[in-house]
C-alpha positions, -999 to +999 in steps of 0.1 A: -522-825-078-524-796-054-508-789-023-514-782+000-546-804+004-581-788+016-571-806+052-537-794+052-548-759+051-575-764+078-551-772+097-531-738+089-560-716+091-550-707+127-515-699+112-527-672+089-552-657+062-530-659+030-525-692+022-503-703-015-521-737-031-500-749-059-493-769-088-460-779-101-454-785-141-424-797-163-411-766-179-385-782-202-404-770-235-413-731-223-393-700-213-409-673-192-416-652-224-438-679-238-450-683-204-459-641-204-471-645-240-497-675-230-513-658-200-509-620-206-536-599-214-547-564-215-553-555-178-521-553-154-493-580-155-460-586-150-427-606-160-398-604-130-372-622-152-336-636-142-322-636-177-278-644-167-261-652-138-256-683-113-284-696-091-279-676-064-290-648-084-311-661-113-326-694-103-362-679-109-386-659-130-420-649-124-452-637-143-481-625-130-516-613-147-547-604-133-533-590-095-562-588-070-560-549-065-541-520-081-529-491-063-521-457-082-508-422-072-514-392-088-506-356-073-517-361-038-545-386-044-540-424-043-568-447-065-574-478-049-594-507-071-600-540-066-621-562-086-644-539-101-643-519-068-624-483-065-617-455-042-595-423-041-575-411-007-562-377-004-531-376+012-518-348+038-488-344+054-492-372+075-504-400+049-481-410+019-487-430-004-462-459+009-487-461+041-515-467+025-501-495+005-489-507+039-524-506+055-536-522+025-510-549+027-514-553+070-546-574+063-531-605+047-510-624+067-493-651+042-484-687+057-449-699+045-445-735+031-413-746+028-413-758-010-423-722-025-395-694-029-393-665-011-420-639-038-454-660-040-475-628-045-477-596-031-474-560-040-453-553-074-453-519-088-425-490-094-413-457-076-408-425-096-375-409-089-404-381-083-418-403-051-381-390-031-400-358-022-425-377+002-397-392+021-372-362+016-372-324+021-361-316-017-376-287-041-405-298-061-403-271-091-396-299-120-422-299-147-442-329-150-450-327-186-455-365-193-484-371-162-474-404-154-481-415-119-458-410-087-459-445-079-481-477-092-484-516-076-502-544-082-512-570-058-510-599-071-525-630-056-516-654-088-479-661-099-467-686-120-429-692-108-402-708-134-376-724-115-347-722-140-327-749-122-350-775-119-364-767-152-407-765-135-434-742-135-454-739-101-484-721-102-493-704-072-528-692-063-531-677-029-562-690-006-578-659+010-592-667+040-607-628+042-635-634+019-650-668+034-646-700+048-619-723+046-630-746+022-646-717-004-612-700-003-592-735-012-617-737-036-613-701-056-570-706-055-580-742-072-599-727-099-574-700-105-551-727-107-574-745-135-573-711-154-542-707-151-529-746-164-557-736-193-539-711-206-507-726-209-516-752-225-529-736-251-507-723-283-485-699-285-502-665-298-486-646-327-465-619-319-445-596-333-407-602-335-384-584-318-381-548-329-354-540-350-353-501-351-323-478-352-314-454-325-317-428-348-340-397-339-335-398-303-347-364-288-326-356-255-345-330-228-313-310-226-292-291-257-256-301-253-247-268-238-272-271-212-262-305-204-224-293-203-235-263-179-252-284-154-224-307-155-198-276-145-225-269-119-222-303-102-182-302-101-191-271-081-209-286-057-182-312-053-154-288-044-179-274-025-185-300-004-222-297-006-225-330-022-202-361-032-224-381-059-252-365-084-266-384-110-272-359-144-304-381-156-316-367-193-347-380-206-345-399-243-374-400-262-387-412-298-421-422-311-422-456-322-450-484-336-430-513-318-451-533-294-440-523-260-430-566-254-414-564-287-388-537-268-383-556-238-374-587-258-346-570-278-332-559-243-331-591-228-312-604-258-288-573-260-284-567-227-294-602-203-295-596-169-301-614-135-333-583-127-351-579-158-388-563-152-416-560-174-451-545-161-477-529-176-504-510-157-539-496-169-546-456-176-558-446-143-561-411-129-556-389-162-528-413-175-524-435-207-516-472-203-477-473-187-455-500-193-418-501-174-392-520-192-357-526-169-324-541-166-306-542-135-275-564-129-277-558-091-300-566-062-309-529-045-320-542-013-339-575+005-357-569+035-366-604+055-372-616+090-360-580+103-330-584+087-318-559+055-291-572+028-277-549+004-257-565-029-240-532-047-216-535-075-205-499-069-173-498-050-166-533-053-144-559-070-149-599-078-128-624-060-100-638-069-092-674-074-058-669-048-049-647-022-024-629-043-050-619-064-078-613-034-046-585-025-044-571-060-079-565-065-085-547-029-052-524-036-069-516-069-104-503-054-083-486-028-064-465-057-095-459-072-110-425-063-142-427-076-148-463-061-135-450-026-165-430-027-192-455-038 
């Protein structure tokens, strides 16, 4: 059964142009990797995964292949496809890349239905830490010796959601009412739908197992000396007051044969956490297929209905089961030095 129904959505047409059809499933006898596994392929996807934590935090997971569009930066051009079609923008000092994803994203205007969570499709992608220096005023003299782009999202119109509490699958094809009628456009989400349901009932493909390679051979892009001599550096900058925080990032690198999947499921079992991403993206503008592999036990930031939330671990403590304890644990980040300043 899908809902909404073809009259339903008639009757929302007026509301917007993005409307979700969907179609819920048991999901008693799947996980969100077998879900990935079933309906991945070699063009863009993605697996949004809440691996630990309580429902507030990791009630759901969510996998998406075949987005509608792809949007790519490289240098100060931005490649725009979307099936089959493509385009490049040149950006200026007045155009980042952020705005054209925004103009992109101004044409749909997605209906809310009550039964769906809050991420039904949209733009998914990444942020170099590189992509700072179109928002910020910062020296650009780092060499970019690995070409990878500034800043990549997908738009995906398909997800399939896993609702870890109530143990479902709803898979969520969005009815575009920018390419035709009302009825055409219920139509298309339906048969993505179909596709969709196809796939996962199919059998699971072989994969690889989880890779089980030593840490060995890991090349750093520092020596130790010049890692120690930035460090000295930043302690400078400290007591100078020119800064209060700096983050020393060095780059670890190793060639490997281990399917980049295989990787993300050793993390997820060495390291679950409530924001686990997996995306791969296409070569594109002089770059190699990219996949992004992350672990994150913290919400950064949730923008909705105007408002901003912000969940940081930094600088904070867990509650305590009495007030005596709620006491404690506040004195404790008080005496701390380093969490004073997160």
């Amino acid at each position: 059964m899908y809902k909404p129904t073809l009259e339903q959505v008639s009757a929302m047409a007026d509301k917007g142009n993005l409307i979700p059809i969907h179609r819920d499933l048991p999901a008693d006898m799947e996980t969100p990797v077998s879900i990935y596994l079933k309906l991945q392929d070699e063009g863009p996807c993605f697996l949004l995964e809440s691996v630990s934590g309580g429902e507030q935090v990791a009630r759901y997971s969510f996998i998406g292949v075949r987005p509608r569009g792809l949007l790519t930066t490289f240098g100060n051009e931005v490649y725009l496809s979307s099936e089959g079609h493509g385009r490049t923008i040149t950006l200026d000092d007045k155009l980042d890349p952020l705005a054209v994803l925004k103009q992109e994203m101004q044409k749909y205007k997605p209906v809310r239905l009550a039964d769906l969570p809050r991420f039904i499709g949209g733009a998914v992608g990444f942020i170099s830490y590189d992509g700072v220096r179109r928002f910020e005023k910062l020296p650009d003299n780092n060499p970019d010796d690995l070409h990878l782009p500034e800043m990549a999202f997908m738009i995906a119109h398909t997800v399939v959601v896993f609702d870890h509490a109530r143990q479902r699958l709803q898979v969520v094809a969005n009815a575009d009412l920018t390419r035709g009628d009302v009825r055409t456009a219920y139509q298309r989400a339906v048969s993505r739908i179909d596709e969709v349901v196809a796939r996962l009932n199919a059998p699971l493909p072989e994969v690889q197992p989880p890779s089980q390679t030593s840490a060995n051979g890991l090349e750093s892009n520092f020596s130790l000396a010049e890692y120690k001599e930035i460090v000295a550096k930043a302690k400078e900058h400290i007591a100078a007051g020119d800064i209060f925080q700096v983050v020393l990032s060095q780059r670890l690198s190793r060639q490997t044969d281990a399917h980049p999947f295989s990787i993300y499921r050793a993390l997820r079992m060495h390291n679950p956490s409530p924001y686990m991403v997996f995306m791969r993206f296409p070569g594109g503008i002089g770059s190699k297929p990219l996949h992004i592999i992350s672990a994150s036990p913290e919400m950064h930031v949730r923008f909705e209905e105007g408002m901003a939330e912000l969940r940081p671990i930094a600088g904070t403590r867990w509650r305590g089961l009495t007030v005596e304890e709620d006491v404690a644990l506040a004195e404790e980040l008080l005496e701390d030095e380093k969490e004073r300043a997160e």
